[in-house]
N, C-alpha and C positions, 0 to 999 in steps of 0.2 A: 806508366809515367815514372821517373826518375822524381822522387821527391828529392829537394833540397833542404835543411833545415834552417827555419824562420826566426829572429825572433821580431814580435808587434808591441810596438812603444808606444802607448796610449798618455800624452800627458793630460792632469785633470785637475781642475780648479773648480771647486763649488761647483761639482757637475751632478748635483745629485738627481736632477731632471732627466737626464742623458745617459747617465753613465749605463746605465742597467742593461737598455737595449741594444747598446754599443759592443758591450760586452758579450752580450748575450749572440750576436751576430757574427761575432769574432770565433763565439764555441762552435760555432753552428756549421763553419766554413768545410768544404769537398777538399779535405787533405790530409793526410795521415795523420791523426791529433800528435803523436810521438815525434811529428816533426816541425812542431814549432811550439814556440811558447808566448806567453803573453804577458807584458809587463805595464803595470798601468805606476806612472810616479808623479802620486799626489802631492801640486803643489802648495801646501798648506794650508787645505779646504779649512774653512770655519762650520761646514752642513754636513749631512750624512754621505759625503761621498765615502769614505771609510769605510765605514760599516757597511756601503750596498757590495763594494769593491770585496769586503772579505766573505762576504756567501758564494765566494766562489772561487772552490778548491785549486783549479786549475790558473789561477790568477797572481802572479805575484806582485805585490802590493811594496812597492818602493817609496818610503817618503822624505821629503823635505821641507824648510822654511819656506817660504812664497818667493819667490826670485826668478817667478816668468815660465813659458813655454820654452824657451831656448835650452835652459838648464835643466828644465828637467828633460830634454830630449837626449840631450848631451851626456846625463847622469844614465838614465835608460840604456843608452848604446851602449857606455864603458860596463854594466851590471848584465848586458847580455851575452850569452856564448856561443852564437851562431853567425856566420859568413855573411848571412845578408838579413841587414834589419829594416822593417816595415815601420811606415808610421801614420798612424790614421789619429784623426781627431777626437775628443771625447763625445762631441756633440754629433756624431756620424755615424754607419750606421752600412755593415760593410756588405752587400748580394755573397751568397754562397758561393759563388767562385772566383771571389775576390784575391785570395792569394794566387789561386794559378796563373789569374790574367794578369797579376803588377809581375810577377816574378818570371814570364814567359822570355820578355827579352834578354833574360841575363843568358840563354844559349850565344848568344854575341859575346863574346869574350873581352868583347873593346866596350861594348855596355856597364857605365859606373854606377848608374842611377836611372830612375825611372819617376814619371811622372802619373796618376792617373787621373780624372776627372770627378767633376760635381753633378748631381744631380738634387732635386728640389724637395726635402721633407714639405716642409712646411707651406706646400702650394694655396695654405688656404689665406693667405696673406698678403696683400702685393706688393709689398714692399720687398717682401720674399721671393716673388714670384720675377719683380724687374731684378734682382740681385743675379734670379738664374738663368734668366735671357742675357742680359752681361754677360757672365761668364760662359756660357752655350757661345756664344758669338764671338768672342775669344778662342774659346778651343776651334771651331772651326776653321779658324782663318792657323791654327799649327800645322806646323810639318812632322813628320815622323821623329826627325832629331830636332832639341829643343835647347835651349840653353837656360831654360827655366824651372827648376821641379816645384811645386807646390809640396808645402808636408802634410795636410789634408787626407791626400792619399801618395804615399811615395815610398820608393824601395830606393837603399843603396849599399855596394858594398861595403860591409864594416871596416874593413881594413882601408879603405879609400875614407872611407867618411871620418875615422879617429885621426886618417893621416892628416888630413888637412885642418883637423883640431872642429871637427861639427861645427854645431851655429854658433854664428859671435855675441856670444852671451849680453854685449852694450843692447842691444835690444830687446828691451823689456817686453816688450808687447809686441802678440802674432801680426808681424807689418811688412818687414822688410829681412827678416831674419833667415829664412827663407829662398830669400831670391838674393843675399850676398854668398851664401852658401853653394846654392848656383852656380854663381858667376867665380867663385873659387873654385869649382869642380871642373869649368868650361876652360880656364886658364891649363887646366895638365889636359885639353888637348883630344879625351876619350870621347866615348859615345853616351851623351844622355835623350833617351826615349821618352816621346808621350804613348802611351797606350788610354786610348779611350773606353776601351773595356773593360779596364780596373775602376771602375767607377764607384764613386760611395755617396747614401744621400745625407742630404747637409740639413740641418736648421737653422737658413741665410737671417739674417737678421729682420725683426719680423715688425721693426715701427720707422719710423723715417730719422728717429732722434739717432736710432742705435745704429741707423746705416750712416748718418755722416758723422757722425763720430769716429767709426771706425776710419771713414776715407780723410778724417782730419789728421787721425796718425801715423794715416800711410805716407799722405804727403810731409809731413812731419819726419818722420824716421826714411824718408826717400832722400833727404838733404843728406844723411849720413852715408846713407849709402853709397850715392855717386859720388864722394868724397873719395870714398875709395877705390871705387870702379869709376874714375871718370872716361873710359874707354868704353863702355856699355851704356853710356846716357844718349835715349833715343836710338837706340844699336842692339836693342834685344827684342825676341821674339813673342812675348806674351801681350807688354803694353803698345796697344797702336798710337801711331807720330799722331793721330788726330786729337788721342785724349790731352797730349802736352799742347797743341793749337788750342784746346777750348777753353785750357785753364789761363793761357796766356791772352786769350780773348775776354774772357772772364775778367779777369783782374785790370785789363785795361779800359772793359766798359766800368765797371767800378771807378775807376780815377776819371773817367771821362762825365760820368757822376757829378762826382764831388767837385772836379774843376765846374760843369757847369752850375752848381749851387752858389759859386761865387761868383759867377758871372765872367769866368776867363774863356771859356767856349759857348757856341751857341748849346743848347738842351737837345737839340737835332742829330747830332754826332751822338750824343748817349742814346739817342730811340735808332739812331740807323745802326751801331753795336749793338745794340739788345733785340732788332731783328734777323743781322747776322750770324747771330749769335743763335735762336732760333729754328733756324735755317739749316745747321749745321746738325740740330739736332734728328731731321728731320728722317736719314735713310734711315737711321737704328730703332727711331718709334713708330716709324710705317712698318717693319719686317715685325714688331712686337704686336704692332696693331691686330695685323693678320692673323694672330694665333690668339692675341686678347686684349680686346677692345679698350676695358677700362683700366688696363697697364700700361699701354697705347697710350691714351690720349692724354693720364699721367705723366709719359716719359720724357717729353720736355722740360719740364717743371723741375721734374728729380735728378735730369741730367746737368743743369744748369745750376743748381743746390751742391749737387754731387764737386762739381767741377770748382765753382767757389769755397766751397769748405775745403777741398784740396789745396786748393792755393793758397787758404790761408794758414794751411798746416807748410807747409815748403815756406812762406814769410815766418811762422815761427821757428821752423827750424834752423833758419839760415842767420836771423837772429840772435838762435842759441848759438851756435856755429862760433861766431864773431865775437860774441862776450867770453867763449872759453879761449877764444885766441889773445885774448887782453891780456 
């Protein structure tokens, strides 16, 4: 095998639960140790991420103030000295032939980037468990070329990825950071891959609070986004047109609500939206059903939660939006 040389950019924030075994999975990987290297750049843990990060020699320990995963990926890539940099999360957790399989497609010369997949640490959880039927169901429905990479697990050329100036640091939080980066790499035209076989397991968020939170500022920092990519809204291949219908549905049973509490509509139209609504959830919790019952017959409930907390993070974005335009 032609080894390449790697470098993997771990960014870490109070990761001292994670970090160890992340690491540890990183030493462990099928590929000439001499040919890659591994840079973890802490963003201004307050815990032992620190100290777990320096028992190990082969690790270099990059730090900064706390100013996001963006910046510190960004700071990572400019500190590294190798052609194509890796980036896996800290809370992840890489299979032994995790580099060969992200870095196989760069034999494509038009290959910029790569994408690879999730799989479930934490399956004893269900919240955890529907996060990874989600995204299982998303990568399915990919094609070989993508216009999407997640940084979870991703490869891209360095000289490509400084060219375009890496993530846009305005994004404080892993949300959207990611898929502008993207959609900046998609505009020069090249080849971006998914590979399913680069896969690394995840610790999905593991209670119901931390899962809509997190989809509160996606939809939240998604207003930014399509700001700037208004040529990619509903036009890309990761999020399906159905999830922007339920949100949209979502938020008009909501007013449909509120109008009938004052008595402007009948209460009829709000019960026939909220079994529409329902309804809609119904192919993705019967395919979950199948495999688990009490994630299944959950997945109404948390698709409909999921869906409303989105849209109300896209109202506070567009909100925000409009007062910086003042």
């Amino acid at each position: 095998m032609n080894f390449r040389k790697v470098s993997i950019i771990v960014p870490a924030y109070n990761a001292e639960k994670t970090i160890e075994l992340c690491l540890k999975s990183l030493l462990n990987q099928s590929y000439q140790k001499n040919k890659y290297e591994i840079l973890v750049v802490d963003d201004g843990s307050k815990d032992k991420t620190k100290n777990i990060i320096r028992k190990f020699n082969r690790v270099k320990l990059i730090e900064q103030n706390h100013r996001g995963p963006s910046v510190a990926r960004n700071l990572g890539a400019k500190k590294s000295k190798n052609d194509l940099i890796l980036f896996i999360d800290s809370d992840c957790i890489a299979p032994k032939y995790w580099i060969k399989n992200i870095i196989k497609p760069f034999k494509d010369k038009d290959v910029i980037a790569v994408s690879g997949a999730y799989k479930t640490k934490n399956k004893d959880k269900l919240i955890a468990r529907f996060v990874g039927f989600e995204i299982e169901e998303r990568h399915k429905k990919l094609g070989r070329e993508i216009d999407f990479v997640s940084t979870f697990s991703a490869a891209y050329l360095r000289k490509i990825y400084l060219k375009v100036g890496g993530l846009d640091e305005k994004f404080t939080r892993a949300s959207a950071d990611d898929t502008s980066l993207s959609f900046k790499l998609d505009r020069l035209g090249k080849k971006m891959i998914f590979e399913p076989k680069a896969y690394v397991y995840h610790h999905h968020p593991d209670n119901l609070k931390k899962y809509l939170k997190r989809k509160f500022w996606m939809g939240y920092w998604r207003v930014f986004l399509y700001r700037d990519f208004k040529e990619k809204f509903m036009r890309h291949s990761y999020t399906p047109k159905t999830v922007y219908f339920r949100i949209a549905l979502t938020g008009i049973a909501l007013l449909a609500f509120l109008f009938s509490l004052f008595g402007f509509i009948p209460f009829s139209i709000f019960s026939f939206l909220i079994l529409f609504l329902i309804l809609t959830t119904i192919p993705f919790s019967a395919k979950v059903f199948i495999k688990d019952i009490s994630t299944g017959l959950l997945s109404p409930i948390i698709i409909i939660l999921r869906d409303f907390v989105s849209g109300l993070g896209i109202v506070f974005g567009l909100v925000n939006l409009i007062l910086k335009r003042k």
